[in-house]
MARVO-926207 format. One line per field, with one value per residue (C-alpha): residue number from 1; x, y, z. Coordinates in pm, 1 decimal. Example, Ala and Ser with C-alpha at 12.3 -4.5 7.8 and 13.67 -1.06 7.14 Angstrom:
% residues 2
resi (1|2)
east (1230.0|1367.0)
north (-450.0|-106.0)
up (780.0|714.0)
This chain:
% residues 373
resi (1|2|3|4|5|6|7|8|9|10|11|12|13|14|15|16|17|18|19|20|21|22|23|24|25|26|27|28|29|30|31|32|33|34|35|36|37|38|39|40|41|42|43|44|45|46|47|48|49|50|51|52|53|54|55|56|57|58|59|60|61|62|63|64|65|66|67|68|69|70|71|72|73|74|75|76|77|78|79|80|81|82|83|84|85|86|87|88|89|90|91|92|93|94|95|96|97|98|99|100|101|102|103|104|105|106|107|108|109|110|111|112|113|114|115|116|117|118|119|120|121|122|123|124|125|126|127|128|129|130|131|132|133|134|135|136|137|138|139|140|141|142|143|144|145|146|147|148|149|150|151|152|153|154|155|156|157|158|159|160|161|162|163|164|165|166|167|168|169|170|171|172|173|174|175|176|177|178|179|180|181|182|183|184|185|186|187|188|189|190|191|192|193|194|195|196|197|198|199|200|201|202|203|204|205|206|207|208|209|210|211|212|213|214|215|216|217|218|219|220|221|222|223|224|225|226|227|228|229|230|231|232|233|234|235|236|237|238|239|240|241|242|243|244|245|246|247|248|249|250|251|252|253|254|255|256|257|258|259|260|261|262|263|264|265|266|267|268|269|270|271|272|273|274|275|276|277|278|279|280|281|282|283|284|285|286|287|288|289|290|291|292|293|294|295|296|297|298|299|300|301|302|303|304|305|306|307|308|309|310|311|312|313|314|315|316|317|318|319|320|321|322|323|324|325|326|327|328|329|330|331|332|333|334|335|336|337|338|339|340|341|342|343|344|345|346|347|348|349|350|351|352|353|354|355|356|357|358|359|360|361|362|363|364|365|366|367|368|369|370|371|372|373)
east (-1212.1|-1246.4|-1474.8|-1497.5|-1650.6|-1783.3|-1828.3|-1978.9|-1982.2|-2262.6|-2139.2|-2427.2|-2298.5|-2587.0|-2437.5|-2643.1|-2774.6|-2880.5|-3051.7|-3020.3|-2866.3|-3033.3|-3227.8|-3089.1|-3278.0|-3534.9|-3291.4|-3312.9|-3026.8|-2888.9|-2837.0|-2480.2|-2597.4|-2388.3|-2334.4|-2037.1|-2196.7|-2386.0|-2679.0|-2709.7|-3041.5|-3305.6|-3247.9|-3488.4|-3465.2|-3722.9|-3546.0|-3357.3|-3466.5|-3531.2|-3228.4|-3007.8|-2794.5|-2751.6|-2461.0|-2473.1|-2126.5|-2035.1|-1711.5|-1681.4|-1393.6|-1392.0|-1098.8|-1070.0|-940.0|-803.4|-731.5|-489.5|-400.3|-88.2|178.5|528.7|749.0|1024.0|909.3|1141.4|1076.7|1262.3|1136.2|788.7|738.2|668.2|791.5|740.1|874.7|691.0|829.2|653.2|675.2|975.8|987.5|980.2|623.1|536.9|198.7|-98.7|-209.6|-13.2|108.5|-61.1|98.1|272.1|469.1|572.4|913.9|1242.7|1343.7|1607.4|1411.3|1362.4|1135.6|1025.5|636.5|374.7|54.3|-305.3|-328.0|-553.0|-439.2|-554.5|-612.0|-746.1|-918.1|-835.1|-500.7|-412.9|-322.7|-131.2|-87.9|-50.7|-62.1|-268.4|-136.3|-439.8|-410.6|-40.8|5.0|375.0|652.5|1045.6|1280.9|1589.7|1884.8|1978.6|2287.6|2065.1|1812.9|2157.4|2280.9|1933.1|2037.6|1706.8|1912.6|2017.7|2332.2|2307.5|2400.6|2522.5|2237.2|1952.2|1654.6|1396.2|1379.1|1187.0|1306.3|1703.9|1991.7|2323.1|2654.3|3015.5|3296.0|3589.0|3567.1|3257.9|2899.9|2583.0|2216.1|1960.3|1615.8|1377.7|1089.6|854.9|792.0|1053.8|1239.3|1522.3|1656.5|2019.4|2153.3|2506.0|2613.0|2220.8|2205.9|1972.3|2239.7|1950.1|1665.1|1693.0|1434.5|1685.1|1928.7|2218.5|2157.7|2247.6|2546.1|2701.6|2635.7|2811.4|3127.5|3013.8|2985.2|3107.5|3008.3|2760.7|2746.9|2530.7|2193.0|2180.7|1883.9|1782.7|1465.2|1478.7|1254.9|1258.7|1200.2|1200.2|1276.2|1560.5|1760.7|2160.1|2390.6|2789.8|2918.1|3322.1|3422.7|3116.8|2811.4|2445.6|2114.6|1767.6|1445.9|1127.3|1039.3|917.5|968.1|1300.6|1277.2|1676.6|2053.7|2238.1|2527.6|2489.0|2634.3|2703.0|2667.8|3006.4|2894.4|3142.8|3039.1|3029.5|2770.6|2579.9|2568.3|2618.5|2878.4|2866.4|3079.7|3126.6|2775.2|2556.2|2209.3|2021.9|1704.0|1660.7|1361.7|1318.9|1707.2|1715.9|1779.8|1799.3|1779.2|2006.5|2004.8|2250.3|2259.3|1972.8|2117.2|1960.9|2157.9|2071.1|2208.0|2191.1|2221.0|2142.6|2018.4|2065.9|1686.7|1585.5|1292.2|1435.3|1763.8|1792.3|2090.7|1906.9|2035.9|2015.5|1673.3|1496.7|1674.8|1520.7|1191.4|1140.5|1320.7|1209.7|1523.7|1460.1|1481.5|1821.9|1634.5|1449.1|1689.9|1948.7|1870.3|2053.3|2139.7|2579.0|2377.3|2159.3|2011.9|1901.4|1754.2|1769.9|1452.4|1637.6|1594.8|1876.7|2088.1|2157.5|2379.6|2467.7|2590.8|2785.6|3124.7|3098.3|3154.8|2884.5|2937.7|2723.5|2662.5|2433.0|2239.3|2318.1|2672.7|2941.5|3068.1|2777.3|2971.8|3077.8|3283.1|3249.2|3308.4|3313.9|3061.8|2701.7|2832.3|3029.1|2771.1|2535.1|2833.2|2805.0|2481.4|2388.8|2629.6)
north (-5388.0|-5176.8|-5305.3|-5135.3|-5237.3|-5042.0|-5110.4|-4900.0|-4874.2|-4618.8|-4482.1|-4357.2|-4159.5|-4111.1|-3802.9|-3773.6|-3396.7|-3452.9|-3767.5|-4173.5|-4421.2|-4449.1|-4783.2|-4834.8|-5210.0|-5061.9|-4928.0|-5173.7|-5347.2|-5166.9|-5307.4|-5258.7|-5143.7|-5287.3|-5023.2|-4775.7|-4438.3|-4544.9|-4358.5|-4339.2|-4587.3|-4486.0|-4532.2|-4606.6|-4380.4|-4412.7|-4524.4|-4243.0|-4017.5|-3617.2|-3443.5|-3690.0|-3557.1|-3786.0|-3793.7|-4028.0|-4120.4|-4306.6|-4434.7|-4591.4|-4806.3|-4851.3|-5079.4|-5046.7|-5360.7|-5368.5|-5736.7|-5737.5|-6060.6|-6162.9|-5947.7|-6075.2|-6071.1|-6175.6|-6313.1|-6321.8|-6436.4|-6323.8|-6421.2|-6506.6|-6228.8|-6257.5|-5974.5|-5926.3|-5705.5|-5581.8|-5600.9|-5316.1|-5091.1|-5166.4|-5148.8|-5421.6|-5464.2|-5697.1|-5890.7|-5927.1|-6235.0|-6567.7|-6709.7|-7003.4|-7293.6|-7332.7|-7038.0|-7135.9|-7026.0|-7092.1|-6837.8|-6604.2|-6771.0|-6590.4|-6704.8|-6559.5|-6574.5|-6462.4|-6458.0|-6242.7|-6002.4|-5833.5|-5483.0|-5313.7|-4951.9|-4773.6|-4909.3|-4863.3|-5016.9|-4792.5|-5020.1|-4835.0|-5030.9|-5355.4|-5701.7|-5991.2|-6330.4|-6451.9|-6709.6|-6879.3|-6876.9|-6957.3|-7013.4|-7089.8|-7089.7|-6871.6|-6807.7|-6502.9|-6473.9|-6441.7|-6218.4|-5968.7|-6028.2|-5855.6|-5556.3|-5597.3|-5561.8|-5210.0|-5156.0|-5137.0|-4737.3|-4823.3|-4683.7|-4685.2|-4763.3|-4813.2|-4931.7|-5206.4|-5523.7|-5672.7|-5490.6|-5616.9|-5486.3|-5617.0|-5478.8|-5669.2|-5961.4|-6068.3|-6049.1|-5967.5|-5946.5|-5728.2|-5764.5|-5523.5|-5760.8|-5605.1|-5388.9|-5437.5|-5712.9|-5751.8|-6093.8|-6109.4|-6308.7|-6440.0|-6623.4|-6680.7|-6854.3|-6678.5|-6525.5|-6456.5|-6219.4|-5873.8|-5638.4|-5308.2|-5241.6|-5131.1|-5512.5|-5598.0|-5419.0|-5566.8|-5877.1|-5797.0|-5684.7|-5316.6|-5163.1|-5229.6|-5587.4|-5604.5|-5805.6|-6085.2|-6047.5|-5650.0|-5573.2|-5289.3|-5088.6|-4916.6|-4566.9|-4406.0|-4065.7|-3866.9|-3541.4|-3480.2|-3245.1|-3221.4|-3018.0|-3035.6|-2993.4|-2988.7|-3254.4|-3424.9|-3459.4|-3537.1|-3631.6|-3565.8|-3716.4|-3859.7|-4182.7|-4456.4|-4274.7|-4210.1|-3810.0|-3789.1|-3698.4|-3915.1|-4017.7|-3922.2|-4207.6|-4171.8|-4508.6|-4617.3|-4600.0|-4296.8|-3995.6|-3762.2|-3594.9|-3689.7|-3454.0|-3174.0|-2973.2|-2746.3|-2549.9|-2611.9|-2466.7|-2516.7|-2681.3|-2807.9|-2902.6|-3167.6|-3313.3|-3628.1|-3782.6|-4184.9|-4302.9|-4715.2|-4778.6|-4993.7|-5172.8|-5398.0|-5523.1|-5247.9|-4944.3|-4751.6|-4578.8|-4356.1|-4433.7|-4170.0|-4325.9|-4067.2|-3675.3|-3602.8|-3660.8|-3431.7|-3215.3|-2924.5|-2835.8|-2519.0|-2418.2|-2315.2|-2076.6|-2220.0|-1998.0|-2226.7|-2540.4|-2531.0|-2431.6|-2730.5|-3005.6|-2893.4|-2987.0|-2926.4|-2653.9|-2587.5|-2405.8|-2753.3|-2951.1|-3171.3|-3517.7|-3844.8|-3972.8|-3914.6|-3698.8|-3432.4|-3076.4|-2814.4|-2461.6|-2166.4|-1962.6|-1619.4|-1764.9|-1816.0|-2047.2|-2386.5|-2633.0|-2999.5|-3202.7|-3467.3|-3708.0|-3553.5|-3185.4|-2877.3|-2687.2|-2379.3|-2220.2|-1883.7|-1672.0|-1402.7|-1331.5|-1234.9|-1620.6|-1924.3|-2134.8|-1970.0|-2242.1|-2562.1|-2632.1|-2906.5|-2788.0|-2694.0|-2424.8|-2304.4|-2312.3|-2110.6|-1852.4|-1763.2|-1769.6|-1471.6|-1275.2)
up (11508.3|11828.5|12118.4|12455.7|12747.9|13018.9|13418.5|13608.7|13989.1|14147.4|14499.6|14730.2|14998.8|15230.8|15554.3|15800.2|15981.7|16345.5|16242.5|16365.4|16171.4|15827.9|15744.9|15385.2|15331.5|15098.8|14832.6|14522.1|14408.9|14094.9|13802.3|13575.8|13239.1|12940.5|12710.9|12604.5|12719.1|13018.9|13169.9|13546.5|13662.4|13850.7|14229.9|14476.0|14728.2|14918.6|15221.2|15258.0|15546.9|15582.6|15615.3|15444.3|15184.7|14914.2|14646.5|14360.7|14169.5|13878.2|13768.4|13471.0|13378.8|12964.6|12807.6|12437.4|12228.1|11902.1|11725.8|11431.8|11274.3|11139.0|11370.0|11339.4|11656.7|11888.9|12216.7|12537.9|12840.1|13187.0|13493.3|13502.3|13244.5|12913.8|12635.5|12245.0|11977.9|11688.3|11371.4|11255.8|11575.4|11702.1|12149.9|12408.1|12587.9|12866.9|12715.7|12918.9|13071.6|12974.6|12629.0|12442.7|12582.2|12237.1|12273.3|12636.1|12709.8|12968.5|13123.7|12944.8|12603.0|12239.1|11957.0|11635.1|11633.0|11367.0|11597.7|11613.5|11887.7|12088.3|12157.6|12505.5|12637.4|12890.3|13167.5|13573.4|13469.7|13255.7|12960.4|12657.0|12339.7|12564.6|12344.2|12417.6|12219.7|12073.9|11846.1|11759.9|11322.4|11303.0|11612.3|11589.2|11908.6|11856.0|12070.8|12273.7|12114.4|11746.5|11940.4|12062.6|11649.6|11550.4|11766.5|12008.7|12303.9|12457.6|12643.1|13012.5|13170.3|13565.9|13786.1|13520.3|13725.5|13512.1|13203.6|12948.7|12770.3|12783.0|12842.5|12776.8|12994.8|12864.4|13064.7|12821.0|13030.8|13154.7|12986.5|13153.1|13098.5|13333.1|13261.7|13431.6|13424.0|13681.6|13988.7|14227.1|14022.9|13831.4|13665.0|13575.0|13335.0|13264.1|12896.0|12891.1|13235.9|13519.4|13816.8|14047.2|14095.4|14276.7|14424.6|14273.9|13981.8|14284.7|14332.1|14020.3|14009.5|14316.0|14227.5|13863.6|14099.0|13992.1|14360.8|14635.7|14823.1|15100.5|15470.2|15384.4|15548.5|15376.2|15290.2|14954.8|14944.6|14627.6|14679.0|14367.3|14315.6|14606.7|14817.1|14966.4|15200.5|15186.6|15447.0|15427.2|15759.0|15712.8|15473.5|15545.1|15389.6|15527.2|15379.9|15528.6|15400.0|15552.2|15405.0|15573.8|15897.2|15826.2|15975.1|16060.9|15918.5|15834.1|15582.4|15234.2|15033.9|14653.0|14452.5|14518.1|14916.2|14960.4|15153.7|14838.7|14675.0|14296.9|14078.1|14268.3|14496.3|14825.3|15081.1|15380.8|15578.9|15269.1|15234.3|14883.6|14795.8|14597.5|14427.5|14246.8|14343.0|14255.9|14597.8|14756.3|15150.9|15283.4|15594.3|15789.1|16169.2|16225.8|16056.2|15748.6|15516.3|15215.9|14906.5|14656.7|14282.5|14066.7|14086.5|13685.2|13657.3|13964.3|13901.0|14085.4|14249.1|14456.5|14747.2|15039.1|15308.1|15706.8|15761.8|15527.1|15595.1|15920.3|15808.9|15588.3|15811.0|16181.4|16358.8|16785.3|16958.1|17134.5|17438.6|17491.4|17570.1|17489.0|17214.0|17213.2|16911.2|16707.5|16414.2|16567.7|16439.2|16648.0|16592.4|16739.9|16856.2|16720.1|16384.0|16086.4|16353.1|16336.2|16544.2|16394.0|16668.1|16493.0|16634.3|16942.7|16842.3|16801.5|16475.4|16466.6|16098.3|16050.6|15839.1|16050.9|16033.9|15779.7|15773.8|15747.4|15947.4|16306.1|16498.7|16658.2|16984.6|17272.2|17497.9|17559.7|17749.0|17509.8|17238.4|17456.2|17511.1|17130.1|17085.7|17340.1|17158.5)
């Protein structure tokens, strides 16, 4: 049986044209209408003054339920997060809301439950097929170890991000569990017992001995998805974005924290473009680095030349003036010219000229010598 329920919010947006400020106190309080396909009420305006323009808007927020009886499941808990899988469409879901306090769980905990649901979509939250545990019929605790024997449990890929329900990652030696439970935490498990909590899956895999360990007091942001901007300069290689204020080059580090690119190559003197690249911040004693996990699910990858490099990241004029700072970009006014100021040294790449990269030299002065040229 399908209900839906429907809440409606009416917006009155009242803009004034070379009047004072309205006196609103004689609109009437509006009334929310409980029905699926609701009609706007009548408004009072009658304390709306000449040359007001008025806009009325309605938003209606309609969640659909569906309750089916008898649903046979596995239930698993991680975190503070509870999951099921159907029997008859298999997929992990978080449920909404909390269990009956007969299917209560411990954390890292399995059961096989015959229950009646209530099935949610739609709505401001966007809810697709997501379970409700109505009413408990039949419950029996289970071990993980059963749970992994029913194959319910996917194996772990280093750097996934995102994913739903348990995955399972067993090097030969040692035997882990990574639960993405939800936004911005992860739960670990090891031979069923809970390793910790972490706010990104790079995390995770330095606390399973997977990368590289970390000064204690690190701290991860994990970003996502986002733009980026990458420039080698000799043997090294440089990332640009602007998150979180972050409007500088710096260091690109692969997963592994190495100065080498994901997923991609370049010469020495090119740029790419790079949208949709997996990326974590990490900072210690102050300093933010760029870690860039993945870029095999980038919307778009496109080489750039230096003329639109500069275009899209705004690096400073030259003419203006010298910047602190080890990693700095600079334009020229002539256009196609770029100078990276990086360890101490100039290097000065081109559009303009047979060769991208021109030279790279100690000096101001010196720079300035080739650029009149």
């Amino acid at each position: 049986m399908r209900k839906a329920l429907a809440i409606i919010i009416i917006a009155m947006l009242a803009v004034c044209t070379g009047c004072g400020n309205p006196d609103l106190s004689q609109l009437n309080s509006l009334e929310i209408p409980e029905v699926v396909k609701p009609e706007i009420p009548d408004i009072d305006l009658s304390g709306i003054k000449d040359g007001m323009e008025v806009f009325d808007q309605v938003i209606i927020d309609q969640i659909y339920t569906d309750h089916e009886t008898g649903v046979s499941f596995t239930l698993f808990r991680a975190g503070d997060t509870y999951f099921l899988n159907r029997d008859d469409a298999p997929g992990w879901r978080s449920i909404v809301g909390t269990v009956p306090e007969e299917a209560e769980l411990s954390d890292f905990g399995f059961a096989r439950v015959n229950a009646d649901l209530d099935i949610y979509n739609g709505g401001e939250a966007g809810f697709v097929n997501a379970p409700y545990i109505q009413e408990i019929n039949s419950f029996e605790n289970i071990s993980y170890t059963d749970a992994e024997k029913e194959g319910l449990f996917t194996a772990y890929v280093p750097d996934d991000m995102y994913f739903s329900g348990p995955r399972v990652y067993d090097d030969g030696e040692r035997k882990f569990y990574i639960v993405y439970s939800v936004p911005n935490e992860y739960c670990l498990y090891e031979d069923g017992k809970p390793c910790g909590r972490f706010g990104t899956s790079y995390e995770v895999e330095i606390a399973m001995g997977l990368r590289p360990d970390v000064p204690y007091g690190t701290v991860f942001d994990s970003i996502g998805s986002l733009p980026i901007y990458a420039f080698r300069c000799g043997e090294r290689y440089l990332v640009y974005s602007r998150y979180d204020g972050v409007s500088e080059w710096m260091p690109l580090l692969n997963a592994d924290r190495e100065n080498a690119p994901t997923g991609f190559e370049l010469e020495d003197g090119e740029a790419i473009y790079i949208n949709g690249a997996s990326i974590v911040q990490m900072t210690c004693d102050g300093r933010s680095e760029l870690i860039v996990i993945s870029t095999e699910d980038a919307h778009e990858k496109e080489k750039i030349g230096i003329s639109t490099l500069t275009l899209k990241v705004s690096p400073a004029h030259w003419e203006e003036g010298i910047l602190e700072g080890d990693t700095v970009m600079y334009q020229y006014s002539a256009g196609g010219t770029m100078i990276l100021y990086i360890d101490g040294k100039y290097h000065v790449y081109s559009d303009n000229s047979d060769t991208v990269y021109i030279g790279t030299y100690d000096t101001v002065e010196e720079v300035d010598e080739i650029l009149v040229k």
